[in-house]
C-alpha positions in Angstrom: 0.0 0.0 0.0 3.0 2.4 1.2 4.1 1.7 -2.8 1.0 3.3 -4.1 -0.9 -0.1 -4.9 -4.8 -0.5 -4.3 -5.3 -2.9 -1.1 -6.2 -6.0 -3.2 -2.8 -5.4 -5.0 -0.5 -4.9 -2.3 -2.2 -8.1 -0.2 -1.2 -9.9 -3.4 2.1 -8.8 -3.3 2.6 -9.3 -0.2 1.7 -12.5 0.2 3.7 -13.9 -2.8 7.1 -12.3 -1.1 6.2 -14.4 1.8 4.7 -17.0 1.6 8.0 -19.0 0.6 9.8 -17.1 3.2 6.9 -18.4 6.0 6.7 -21.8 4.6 10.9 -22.5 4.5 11.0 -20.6 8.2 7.8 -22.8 9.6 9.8 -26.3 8.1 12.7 -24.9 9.5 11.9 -24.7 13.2 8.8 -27.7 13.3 11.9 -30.0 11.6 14.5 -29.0 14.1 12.3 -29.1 17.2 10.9 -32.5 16.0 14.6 -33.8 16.7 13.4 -33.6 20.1 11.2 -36.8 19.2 14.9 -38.7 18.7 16.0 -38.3 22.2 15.1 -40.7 25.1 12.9 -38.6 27.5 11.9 -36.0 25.3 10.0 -37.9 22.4 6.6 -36.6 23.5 8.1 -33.0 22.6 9.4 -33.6 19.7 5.8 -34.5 18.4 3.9 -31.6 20.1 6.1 -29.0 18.7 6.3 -30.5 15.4 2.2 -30.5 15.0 1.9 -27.3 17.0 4.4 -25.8 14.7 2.9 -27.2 11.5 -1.0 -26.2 12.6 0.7 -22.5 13.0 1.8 -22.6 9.5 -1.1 -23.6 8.0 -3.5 -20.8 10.0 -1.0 -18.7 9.2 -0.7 -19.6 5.3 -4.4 -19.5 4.9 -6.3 -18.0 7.9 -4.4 -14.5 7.8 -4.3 -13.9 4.4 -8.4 -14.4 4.5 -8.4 -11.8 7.8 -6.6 -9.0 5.6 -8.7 -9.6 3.0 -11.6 -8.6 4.5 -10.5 -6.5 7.4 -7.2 -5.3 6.2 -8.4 -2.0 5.4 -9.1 -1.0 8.8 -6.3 -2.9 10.6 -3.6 -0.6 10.2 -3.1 3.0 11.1 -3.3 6.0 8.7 -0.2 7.2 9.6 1.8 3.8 8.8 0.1 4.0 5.6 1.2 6.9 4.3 3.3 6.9 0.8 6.8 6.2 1.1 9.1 8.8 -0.3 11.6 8.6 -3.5 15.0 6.5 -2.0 13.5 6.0 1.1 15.4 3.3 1.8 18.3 5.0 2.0 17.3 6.9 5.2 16.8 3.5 7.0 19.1 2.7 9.5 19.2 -0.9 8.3 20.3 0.4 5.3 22.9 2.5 6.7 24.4 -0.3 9.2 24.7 -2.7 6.3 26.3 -0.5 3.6 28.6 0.0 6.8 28.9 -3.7 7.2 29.5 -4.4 3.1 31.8 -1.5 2.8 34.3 -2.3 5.9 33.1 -6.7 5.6 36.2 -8.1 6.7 36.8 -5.5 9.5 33.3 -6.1 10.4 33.5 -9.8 9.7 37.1 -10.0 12.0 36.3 -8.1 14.7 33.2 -10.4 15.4 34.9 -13.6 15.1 37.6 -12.4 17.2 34.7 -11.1 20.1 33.1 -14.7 19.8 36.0 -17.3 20.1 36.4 -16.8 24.2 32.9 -16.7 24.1 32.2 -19.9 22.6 35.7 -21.4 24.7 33.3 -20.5 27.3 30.5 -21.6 26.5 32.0 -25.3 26.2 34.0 -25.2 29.8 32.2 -22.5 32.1 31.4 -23.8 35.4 27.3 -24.6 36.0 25.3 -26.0 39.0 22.8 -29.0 38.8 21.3 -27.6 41.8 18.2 -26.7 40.8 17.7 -25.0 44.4 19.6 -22.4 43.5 17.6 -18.3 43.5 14.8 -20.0 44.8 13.0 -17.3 47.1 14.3 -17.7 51.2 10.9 -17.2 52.2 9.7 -20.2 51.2 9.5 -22.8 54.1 11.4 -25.9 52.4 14.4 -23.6 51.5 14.0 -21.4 54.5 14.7 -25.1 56.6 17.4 -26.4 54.0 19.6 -23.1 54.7 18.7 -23.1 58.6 20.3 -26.9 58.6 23.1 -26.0 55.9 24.0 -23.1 58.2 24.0 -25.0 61.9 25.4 -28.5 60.8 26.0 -28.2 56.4 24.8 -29.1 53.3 26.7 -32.2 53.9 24.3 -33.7 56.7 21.1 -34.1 54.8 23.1 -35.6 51.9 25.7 -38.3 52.7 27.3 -40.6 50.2 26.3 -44.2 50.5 28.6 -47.3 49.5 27.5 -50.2 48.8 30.0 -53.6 49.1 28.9 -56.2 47.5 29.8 -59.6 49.7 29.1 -62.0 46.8 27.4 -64.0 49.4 30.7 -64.8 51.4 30.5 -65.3 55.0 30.6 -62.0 56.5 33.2 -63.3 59.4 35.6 -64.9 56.8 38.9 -63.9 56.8 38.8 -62.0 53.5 35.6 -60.1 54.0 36.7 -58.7 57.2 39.5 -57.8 55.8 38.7 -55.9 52.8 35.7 -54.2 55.2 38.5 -53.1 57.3 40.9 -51.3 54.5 37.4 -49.9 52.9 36.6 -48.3 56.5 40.2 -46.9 56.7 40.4 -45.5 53.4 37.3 -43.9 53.4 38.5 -42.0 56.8 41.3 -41.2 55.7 40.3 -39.8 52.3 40.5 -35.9 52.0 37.1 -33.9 52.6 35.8 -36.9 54.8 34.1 -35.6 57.9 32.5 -39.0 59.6 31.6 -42.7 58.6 29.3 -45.0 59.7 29.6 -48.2 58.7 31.6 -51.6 59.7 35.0 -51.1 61.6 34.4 -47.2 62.3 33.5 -45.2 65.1 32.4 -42.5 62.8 35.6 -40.2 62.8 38.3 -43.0 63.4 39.0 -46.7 62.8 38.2 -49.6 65.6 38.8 -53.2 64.7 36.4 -54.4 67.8 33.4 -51.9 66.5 30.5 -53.3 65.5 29.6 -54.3 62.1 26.6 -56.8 62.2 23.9 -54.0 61.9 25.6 -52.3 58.3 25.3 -56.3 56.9 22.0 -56.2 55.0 20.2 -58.6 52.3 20.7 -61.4 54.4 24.6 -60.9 54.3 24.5 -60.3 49.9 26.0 -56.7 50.8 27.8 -54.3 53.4 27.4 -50.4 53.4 28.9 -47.1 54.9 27.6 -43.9 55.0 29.9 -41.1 54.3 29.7 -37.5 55.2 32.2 -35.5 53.4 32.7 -31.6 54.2 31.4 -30.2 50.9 28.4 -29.4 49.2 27.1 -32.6 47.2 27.0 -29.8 44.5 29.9 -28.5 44.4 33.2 -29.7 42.2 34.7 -30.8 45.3 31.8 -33.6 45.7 32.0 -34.1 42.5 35.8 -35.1 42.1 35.6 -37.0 46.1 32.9 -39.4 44.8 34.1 -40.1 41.4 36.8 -41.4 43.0 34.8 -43.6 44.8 32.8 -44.6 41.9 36.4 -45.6 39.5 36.3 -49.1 41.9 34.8 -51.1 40.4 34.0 -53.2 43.3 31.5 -50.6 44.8 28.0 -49.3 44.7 28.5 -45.6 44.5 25.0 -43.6 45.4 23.6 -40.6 47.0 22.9 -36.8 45.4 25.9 -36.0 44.3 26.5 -39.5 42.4 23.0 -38.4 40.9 24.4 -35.4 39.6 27.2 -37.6 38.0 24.8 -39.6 36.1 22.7 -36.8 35.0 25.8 -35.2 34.1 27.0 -37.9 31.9 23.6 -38.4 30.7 23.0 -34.9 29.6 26.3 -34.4 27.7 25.3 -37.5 26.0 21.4 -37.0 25.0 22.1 -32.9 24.2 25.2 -33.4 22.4 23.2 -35.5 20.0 20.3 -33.2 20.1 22.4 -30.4 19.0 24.0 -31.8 16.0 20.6 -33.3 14.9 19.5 -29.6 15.2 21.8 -28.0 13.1 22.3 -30.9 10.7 18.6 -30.2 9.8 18.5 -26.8 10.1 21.8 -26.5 7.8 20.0 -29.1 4.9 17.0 -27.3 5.2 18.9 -24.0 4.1 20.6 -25.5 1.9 18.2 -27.3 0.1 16.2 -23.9 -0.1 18.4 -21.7 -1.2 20.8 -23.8 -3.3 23.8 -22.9 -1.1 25.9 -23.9 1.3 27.4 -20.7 2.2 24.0 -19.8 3.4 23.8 -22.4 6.6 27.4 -21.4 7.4 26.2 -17.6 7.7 23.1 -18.5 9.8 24.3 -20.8 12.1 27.6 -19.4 12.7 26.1 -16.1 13.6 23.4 -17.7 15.8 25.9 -20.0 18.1 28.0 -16.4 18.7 25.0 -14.9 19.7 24.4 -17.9 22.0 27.9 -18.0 22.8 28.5 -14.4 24.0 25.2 -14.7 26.0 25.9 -17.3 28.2 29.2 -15.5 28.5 27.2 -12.5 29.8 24.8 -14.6 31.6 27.7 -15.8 34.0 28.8 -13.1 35.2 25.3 -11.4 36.0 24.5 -14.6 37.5 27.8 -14.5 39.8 28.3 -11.5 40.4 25.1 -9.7 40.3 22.2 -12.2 41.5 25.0 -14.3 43.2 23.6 -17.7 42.1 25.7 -20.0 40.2 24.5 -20.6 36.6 22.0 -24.0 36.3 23.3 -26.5 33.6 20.3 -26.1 31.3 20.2 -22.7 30.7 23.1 -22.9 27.9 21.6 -26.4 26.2 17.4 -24.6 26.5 19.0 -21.5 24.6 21.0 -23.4 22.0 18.0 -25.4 21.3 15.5 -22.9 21.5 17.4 -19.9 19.6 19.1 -22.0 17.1 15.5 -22.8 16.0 14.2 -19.4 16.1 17.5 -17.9 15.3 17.9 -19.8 12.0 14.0 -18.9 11.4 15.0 -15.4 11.7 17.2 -15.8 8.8 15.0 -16.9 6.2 13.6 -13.9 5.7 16.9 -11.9 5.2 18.4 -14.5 3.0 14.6 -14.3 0.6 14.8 -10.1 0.3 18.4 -10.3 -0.5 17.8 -13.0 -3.2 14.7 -10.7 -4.4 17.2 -8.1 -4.9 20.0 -9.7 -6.3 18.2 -10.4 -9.3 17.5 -6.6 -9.7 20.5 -4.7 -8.3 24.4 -4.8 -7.4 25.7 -7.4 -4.6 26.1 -4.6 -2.1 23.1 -2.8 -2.8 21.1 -5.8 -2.7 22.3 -6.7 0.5 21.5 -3.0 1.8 18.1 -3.3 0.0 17.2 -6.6 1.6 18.1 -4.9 5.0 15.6 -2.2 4.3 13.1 -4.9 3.4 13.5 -7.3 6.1 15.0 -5.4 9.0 11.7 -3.6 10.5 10.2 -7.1 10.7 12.8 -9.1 12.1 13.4 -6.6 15.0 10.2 -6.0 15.2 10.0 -10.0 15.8 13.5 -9.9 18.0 11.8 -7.1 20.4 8.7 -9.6 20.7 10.4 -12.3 21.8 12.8 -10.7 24.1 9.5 -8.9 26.0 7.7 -12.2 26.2 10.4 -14.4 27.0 11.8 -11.9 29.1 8.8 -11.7 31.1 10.0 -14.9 32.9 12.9 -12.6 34.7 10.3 -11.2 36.8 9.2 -14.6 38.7 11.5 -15.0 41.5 12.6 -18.1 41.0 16.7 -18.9 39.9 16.3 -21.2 37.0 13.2 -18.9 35.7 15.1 -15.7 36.2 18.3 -16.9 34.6 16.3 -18.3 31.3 14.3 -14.5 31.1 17.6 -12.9 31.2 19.4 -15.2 28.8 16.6 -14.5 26.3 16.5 -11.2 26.5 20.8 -10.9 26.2 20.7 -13.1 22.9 17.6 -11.7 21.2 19.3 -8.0 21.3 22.5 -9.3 20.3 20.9 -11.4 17.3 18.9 -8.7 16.4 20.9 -5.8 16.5 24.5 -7.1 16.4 24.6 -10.5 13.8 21.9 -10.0 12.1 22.5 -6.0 11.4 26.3 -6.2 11.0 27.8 -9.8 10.6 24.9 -11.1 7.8 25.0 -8.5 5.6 29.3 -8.2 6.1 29.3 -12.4 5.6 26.9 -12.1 2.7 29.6 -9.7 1.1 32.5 -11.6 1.7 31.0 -15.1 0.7 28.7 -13.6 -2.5 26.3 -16.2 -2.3 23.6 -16.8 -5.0 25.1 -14.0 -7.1 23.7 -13.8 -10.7 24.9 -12.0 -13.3 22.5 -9.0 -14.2 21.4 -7.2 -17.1 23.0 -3.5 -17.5 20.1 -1.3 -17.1 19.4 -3.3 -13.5 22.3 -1.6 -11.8 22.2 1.2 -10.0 
């Protein structure tokens, strides 16, 4: 309508820009969710997202279209109607930024990369917390008792580490038996961080040969165990390193919290490590398959993981230093997922008005022109998110707070940072889809 068309026309229009753009960006994100559906645990979400994703797509493909048609007119203000003036897009900032970005690209492209590589060092070694505890609000009663007990006696008192022996159903007064129970009892005691055992041969702080052992023999004599209370948090890396100690003999029945945290540990690096590359393995097909090159994928999901990267960077710190909680384990693996989705969605559009302009204009000013073209809508779409996702750092609770805050980083720094600067200086440097163009098309 802003071009001078009649409403019937520019709906038209409109539609036929986008509606590839909608239908590649919908696949996109329903196909790289739906790699939820390969992962143990998670198979119900892959499904839901995929169908809720797909049913989105089709409302929005038909259902909207049919809205504007007949209630376009009086949908959108007078004011953001009104004509748009000769080389308009030249007074766009969008425009401005990437003629910036095209003009300076490898300056602009270096000075990026060179920002995101401790970033995304960090984001593969920084320390995180599996304590989910952690920002929850003191005024409520369960954590209000946990910190009254961690204060008086430690965190180490509700949470003791519990070895199993298995006996192999020898006779607990053999010879050998009582033997090995003994050197188990003094090497757990004398093992650094260890406060107090209970179990066979120990007194709880030091070793007796003439304590009693009968009443830690249970099963019917199958198995023998202690309980250990170290001096650290089951948390904390100290805990972590004591009991995997413990759990490299083979002979032994590690348990407790922090040999939970262990497992879930192990599990999670293996499920979301898996989960990731499906991600981008689709995503990066998808793209390619789309728009015919690979150069394409590399731009979007490179730009996308340093937007992740430098937020979880950020996120640290404000989380240490600011709220004083340590960082929760998920947060980095729910924003990778999550914004490597809608990240790469993002892009779509970009990639589509460039390609629309290539085919009428120079390399440069296509990019600059696809800026004008796509910029308004996918900041308008970055500023959403970051509001309604943000919205979650208002609920005083840790994990919730931490996620709001990591959404809000990443969406400003995808919108206004990669996707302003780094695309259209990438773009530049890699001249994908470039076609050779008539004379009279150049400006």
């Amino acid at each position: 309508r802003r071009e001078g068309r009649t409403h019937e026309e520019a709906l038209e229009t409109a539609s036929t820009r986008s509606r590839r753009s909608v239908i590649i960006s919908g696949i996109t994100v329903a196909a790289s969710l739906a790699m939820f559906s390969f992962v143990p645990g998670y198979r119900t979400w892959g499904t839901v997202l995929f169908t809720a994703i797909l049913l989105t797509l089709l409302l929005v493909s038909t259902l909207l279209p049919s809205v504007l048609s007949i209630f376009g007119k009086n949908l959108f203000m007078k004011r953001g109607m009104k004509p748009l003036k000769e080389n308009y897009h030249k007074d766009s900032m969008f425009y401005k930024a990437s003629s910036i970005s095209t003009k300076h690209k490898f300056v602009v492209a270096a000075v990026i990369v060179l920002v995101a590589a401790p970033a995304m060092y960090f984001f593969f070694t920084l320390p995180t917390t599996y304590n989910f505890e952690t920002g929850l609000p003191s005024t409520v009663s369960s954590v209000s008792a946990l910190n009254e007990i961690n204060s008086k006696f430690g965190a180490n008192i509700l949470y003791p580490v519990y070895v199993i022996v298995p006996l192999h159903n020898s006779s607990v007064q053999s010879v050998s038996v009582t033997s090995m129970l003994k050197n188990l009892s003094k090497s757990l005691l004398s093992m650094g961080g260890t406060e107090k055992v209970v179990g066979p041969y120990s007194t709880g702080t030091s070793f007796s040969a003439s304590a009693n052992y009968s009443s830690y023999i249970i099963d019917k004599g199958k198995y023998a165990y202690f309980s250990v209370y170290t001096s650290y948090d089951p948390y904390s890396t100290s805990a972590i390193s004591f009991v995997s100690g413990l759990r490299d003999n083979s002979s032994l029945i590690v348990g407790g919290l922090t040999s939970g945290v262990i497992d879930e540990r192990n599990q999670s690096n293996h499920t979301y490590s898996e989960l990731a590359v499906l991600i981008v393995a689709v995503i990066a097909v998808i793209l390619f398959i789309s728009f015919r090159s690979i150069k394409y994928p590399i731009i979007s999901l490179s730009g996308v993981f340093f937007s992740i990267s430098w937020t979880t960077a950020i996120l640290y710190f404000i989380s240490r230093y600011l709220l004083h909680e340590s960082l929760i384990y998920l947060i980095p693996i729910i924003l990778f997922v999550i914004l490597m989705s809608l990240g790469n969605d993002y892009s779509v559009f970009i990639i589509s008005r460039i390609r629309e302009n290539q085919e009428k204009y120079q390399h440069n000013e296509a990019i600059a022109r696809g800026m004008v073209g796509s910029g308004r809508v996918v900041t308008s779409l970055g500023l959403i998110l970051a509001v309604s996702l943000g919205s979650l750092a208002l609920i005083p609770v840790g994990f919730l707070q931490q996620l709001g805050i990591a959404f809000v980083i990443s969406l400003i720094i995808d919108t206004f940072v990669v996707r302003t600067f780094y695309f259209p200086a990438m773009i530049a440097i890699l001249r994908p889809g470039i076609k050779k163009i008539p004379e009279k098309g150049k400006d």
